[in-house]
N, C-alpha and C positions, 0 to 999 in steps of 0.2 A: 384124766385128772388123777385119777388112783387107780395102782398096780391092781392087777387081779387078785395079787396072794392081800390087798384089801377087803377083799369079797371076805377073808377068813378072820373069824372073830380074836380079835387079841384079848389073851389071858384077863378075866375081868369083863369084860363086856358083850354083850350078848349080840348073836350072828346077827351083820346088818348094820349094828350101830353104825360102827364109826362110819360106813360109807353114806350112810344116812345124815350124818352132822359133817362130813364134807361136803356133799350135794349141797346142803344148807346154805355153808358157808359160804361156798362157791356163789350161790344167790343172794345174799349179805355183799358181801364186798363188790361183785356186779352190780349193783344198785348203784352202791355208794359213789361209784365212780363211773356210770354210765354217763351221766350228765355236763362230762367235764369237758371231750370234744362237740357237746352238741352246743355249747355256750354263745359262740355268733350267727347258728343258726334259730333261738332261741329269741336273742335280742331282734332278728329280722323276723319271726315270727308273731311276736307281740308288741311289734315298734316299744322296743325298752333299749336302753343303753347296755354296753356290757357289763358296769357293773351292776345293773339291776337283775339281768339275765344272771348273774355269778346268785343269786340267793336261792337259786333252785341245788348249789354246793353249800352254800352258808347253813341253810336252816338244817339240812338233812343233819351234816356234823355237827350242827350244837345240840339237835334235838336226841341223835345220837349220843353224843357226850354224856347231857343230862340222864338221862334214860338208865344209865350204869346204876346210878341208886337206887332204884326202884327195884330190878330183877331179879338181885340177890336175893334177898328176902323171898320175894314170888318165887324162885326157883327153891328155896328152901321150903316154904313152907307147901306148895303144889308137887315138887318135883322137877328137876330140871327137866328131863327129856320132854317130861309132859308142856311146859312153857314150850320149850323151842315149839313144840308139833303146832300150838296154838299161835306164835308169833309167826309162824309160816304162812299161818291162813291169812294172820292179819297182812302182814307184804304183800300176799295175790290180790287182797283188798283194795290196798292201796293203790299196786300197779296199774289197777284198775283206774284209781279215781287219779291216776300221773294220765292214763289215755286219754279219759274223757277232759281231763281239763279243759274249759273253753279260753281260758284267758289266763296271763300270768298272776294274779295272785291264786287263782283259784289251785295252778299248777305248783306253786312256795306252797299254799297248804298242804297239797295232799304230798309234797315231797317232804314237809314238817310230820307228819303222820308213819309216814314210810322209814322217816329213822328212827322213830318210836320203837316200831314194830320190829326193824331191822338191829336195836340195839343188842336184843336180848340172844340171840343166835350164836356170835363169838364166841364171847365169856361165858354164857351160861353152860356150852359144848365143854370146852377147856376145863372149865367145873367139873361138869359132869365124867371128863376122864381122869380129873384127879381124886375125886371120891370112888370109880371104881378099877382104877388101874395101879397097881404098887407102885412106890417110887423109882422101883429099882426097873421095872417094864416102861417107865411112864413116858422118857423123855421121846423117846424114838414113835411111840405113837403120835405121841402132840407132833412130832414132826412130818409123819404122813397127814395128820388133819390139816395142821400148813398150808399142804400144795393147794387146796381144795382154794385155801382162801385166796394165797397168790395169785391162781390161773383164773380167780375169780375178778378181783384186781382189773388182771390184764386182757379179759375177755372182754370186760366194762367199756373201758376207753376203746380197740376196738369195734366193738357194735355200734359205740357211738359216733364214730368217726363214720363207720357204716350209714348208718341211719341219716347222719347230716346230711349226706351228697347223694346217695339214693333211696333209700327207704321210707323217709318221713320219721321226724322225731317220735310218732307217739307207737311205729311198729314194736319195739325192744321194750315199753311198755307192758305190750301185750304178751309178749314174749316169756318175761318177767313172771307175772303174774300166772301165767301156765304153769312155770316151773316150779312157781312155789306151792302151787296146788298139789303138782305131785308130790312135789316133797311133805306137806301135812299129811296128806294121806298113806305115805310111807313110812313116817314118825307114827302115824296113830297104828299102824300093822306092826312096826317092830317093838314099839312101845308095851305093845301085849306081856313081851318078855323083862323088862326092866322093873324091877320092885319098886314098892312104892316107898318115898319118903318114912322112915321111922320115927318114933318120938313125937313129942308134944311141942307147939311153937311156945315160945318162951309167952310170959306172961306181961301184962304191961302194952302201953301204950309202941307201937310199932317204929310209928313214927319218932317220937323220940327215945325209943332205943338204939333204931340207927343213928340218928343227928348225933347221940353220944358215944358210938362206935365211929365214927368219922371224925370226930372230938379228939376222939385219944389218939388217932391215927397222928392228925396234926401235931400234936404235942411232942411228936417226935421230930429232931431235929433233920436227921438225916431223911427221914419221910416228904418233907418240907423241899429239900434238895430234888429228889427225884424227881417231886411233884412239877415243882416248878420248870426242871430240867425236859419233862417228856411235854410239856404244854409248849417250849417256845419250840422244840425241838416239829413237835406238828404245825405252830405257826411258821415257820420258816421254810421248811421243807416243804413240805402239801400246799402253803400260799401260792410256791414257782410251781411244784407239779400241775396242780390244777391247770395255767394255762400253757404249757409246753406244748399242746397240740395248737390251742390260740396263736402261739408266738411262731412255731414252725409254718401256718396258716398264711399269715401278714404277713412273715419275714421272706418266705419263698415259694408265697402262693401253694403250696399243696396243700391236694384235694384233704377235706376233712378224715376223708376215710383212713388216708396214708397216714396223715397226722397222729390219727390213732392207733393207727398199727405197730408206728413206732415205740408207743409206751410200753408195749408186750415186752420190749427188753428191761424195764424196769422191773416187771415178773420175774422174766430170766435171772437178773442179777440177783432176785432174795433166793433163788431155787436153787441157786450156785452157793451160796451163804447156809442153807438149810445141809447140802449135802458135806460141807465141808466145813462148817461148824466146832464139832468137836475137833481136829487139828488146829482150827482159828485160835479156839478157846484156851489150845495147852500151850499154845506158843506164844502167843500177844498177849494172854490176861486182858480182864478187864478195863484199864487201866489203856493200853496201849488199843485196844479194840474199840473204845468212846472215841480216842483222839482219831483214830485212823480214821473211823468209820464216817466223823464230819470231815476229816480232810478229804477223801476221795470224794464225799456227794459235793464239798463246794465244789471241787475241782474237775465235775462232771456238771454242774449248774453252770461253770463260768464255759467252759468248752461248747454247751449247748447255744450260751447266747452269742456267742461270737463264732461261732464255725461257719466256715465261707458257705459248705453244702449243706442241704438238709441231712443227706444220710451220714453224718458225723452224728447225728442227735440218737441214732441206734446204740453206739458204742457209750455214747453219754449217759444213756438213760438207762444200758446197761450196769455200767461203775456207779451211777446211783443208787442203783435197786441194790447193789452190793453194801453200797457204802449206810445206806439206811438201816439193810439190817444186822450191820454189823453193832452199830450207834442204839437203835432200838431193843436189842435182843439181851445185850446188855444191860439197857434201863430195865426192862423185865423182869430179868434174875435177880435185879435188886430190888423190883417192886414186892416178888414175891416176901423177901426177907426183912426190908425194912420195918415190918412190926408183925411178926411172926406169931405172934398168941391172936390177931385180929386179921388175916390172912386174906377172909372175903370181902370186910371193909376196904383194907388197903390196896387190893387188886383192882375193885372197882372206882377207886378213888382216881389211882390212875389212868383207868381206861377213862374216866369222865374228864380228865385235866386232858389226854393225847388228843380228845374229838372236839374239845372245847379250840385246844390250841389251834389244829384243823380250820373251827370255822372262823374266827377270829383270823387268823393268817390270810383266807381265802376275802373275804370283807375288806381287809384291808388292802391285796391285792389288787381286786375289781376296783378301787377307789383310785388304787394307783394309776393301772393301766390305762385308765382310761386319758390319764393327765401327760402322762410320761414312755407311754408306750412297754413292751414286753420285754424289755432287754434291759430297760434298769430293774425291773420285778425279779431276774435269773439274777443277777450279781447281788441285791442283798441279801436275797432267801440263799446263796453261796455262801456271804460272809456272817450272815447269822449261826450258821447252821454249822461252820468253822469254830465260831466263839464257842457256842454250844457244846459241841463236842471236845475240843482243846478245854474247856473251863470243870466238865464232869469229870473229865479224865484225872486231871490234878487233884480234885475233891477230893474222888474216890483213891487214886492213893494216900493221901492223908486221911483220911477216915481208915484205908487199912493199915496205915502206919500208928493210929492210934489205938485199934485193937490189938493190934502183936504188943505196942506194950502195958496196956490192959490188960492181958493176958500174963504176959510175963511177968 
């Protein structure tokens, strides 16, 4: 997951850290996407339909979404590393109560609890390396924490495809929750070395102090755009990903396991976008990197639903992974900027709209599928996710065509 010379602490943070908020994350994004090829093993496990079986993907992303506003704060006023170590324990907790589930709701609970717990790990790590890493060191670390998350990603789907056809849904569970354990306990060892939070929490009622730092975020227009832009951008996208292993499943019988193994190139494709990034960025701009980055994912959504062989879906899910994060990576730089004097409202504002869009997407997926089958779900989550990207693109150069002459 990470180079050795990871082992060596970058300027700013203390030996250990970042390998320790990769491991993390790696168990964060495994979670989140464990559950997406076990879907029609799930519905014959609990006699539920698929879209019922799909709310063990629905609740985790909304409750994840929501969860963004809460952290901030908790990580400011405790300490970020210190949360993460403690949201670690919570996820072994949880993974716990995803094994023991006896029955499907009990199993939407504790998967509703697990992206509680799972929200705060991301963003609060990302936090944590921009308060101790300069900006001028910064970007090339967040890019090593990255892989952690990607291969975590694509480890998810995977184990789950694993687990469908021989292991038993509730083994990767267990699994899970091991992993997080070491990792709390490795957070609370290296933890020893990270300073504690300085300063006094501001004074005043908490709760609406944030309600009115999210306030102002809105009040900006271009804030508004992103917002809106990174929510459908995860309805659309993540609705189709979610059943790519489904739809490869039904459409040409393979095994779950395969099904998920295929997603690994969706991995592949952000890992190829990570290392090659900064050439992307000096030659496309912004501007031409939104539009592109929805034209290649529809245009790897439409190739997946219609492709005569299943192994066409590797090269697909490939130019997906690419194409997302060319589209996403984008929205980010602009989340970061869109209201620059409120930076921790406005970050989390977004990560709550991207996980909201997610479950929202996935809900309405499961509702589809069930009517119309997997192959009209690839073609609109294609032509959304087209609009999406072609419509930011134009914004955002008219928004930069209005600062140059603002400027001027």
């Amino acid at each position: 997951m990470l180079s050795s010379s990871d082992t060596e602490a970058p300027r700013g943070l203390p030996p250990g850290a970042l390998l320790a908020l990769g491991l993390a994350a790696f168990g964060s994004a495994f979670a989140m996407r464990l559950t997406d090829p076990l879907l029609p093993r799930l519905a014959q496990e609990f006699s539920v339909s698929l879209a019922q079986a799909a709310q063990v993907v629905t609740v985790f992303s909304m409750a994840y979404g929501l969860a963004q506003l809460l952290f901030g704060p908790l990580g400011d006023r405790f300490g970020k590393f210190r949360v993460i170590g403690w949201a670690a324990m919570a996820c072994a907790l949880a993974s716990v109560a995803c094994a023991l589930a006896p029955g499907h709701a009990e199993l939407v609970g504790a998967r509703l609890v697990a992206g509680i717990a799972a929200a705060a790990i991301i963003p609060l790590s990302m936090a944590f390396i921009g308060d101790m890493v300069a900006y001028a060191d910064r970007q090339p670390v967040l890019a090593r924490f990255l892989v952690g998350q990607i291969l975590g990603m694509s480890s998810g789907v995977v184990v789950g495809g694993l687990a469908a056809d021989h292991l038993g849904w509730r083994l990767p569970f267990w699994g899970l929750a091991a992993w997080f354990v070491a990792i709390a306990l490795t957070m609370q060892r290296v933890g020893r070395r990270v300073p504690r939070p300085s300063g006094t929490p501001a004074a005043g009622n908490p709760v609406r102090r944030m309600a009115g730092e999210f306030a102002k975020v809105l009040s900006v227009p271009w804030a508004r755009v992103v917002l809106a832009t990174v929510f459908l951008e995860g309805a659309c996208i993540f609705g189709a990903f979610a059943f790519i292993a489904v739809h490869l499943h039904a459409v040409f019988h393979l095994p779950l396991a395969a099904a998920g193994a295929t997603l690994m190139a969706f991995g592949a494709g952000g890992i190829l976008f990570a290392f090659g990034a900064r050439p992307l960025v000096a030659r496309m701009g912004e501007t031409r990197l939104a539009a592109w980055g929805g034209a290649i994912v529809a245009l790897a959504l439409l190739g997946i639903a219609w492709a005569p062989a299943w192994w066409l879906a590797v090269p697909g899910c490939l130019a997906a992974g690419l194409g997302f994060y060319m589209l996403h990576n984008t929205l980010q730089t602009n989340a970061t900027q869109m209201a620059p004097e409120r930076r921790g409202a406005a970050v989390s504002s977004f990560a709550c709209c991207f996980f909201l869009g997610q479950a929202i997407g996935v809900w309405l997926a499961g509702l589809s599928v069930a009517e119309h089958g997997t192959r009209p779900l690839m073609v609109a989550g294609a032509l959304g996710t087209l609009a999406v990207g072609a419509a930011f693109g134009r914004l955002r150069a008219r928004q930069s065509a209005r600062a140059v002459a603002a400027a001027a």
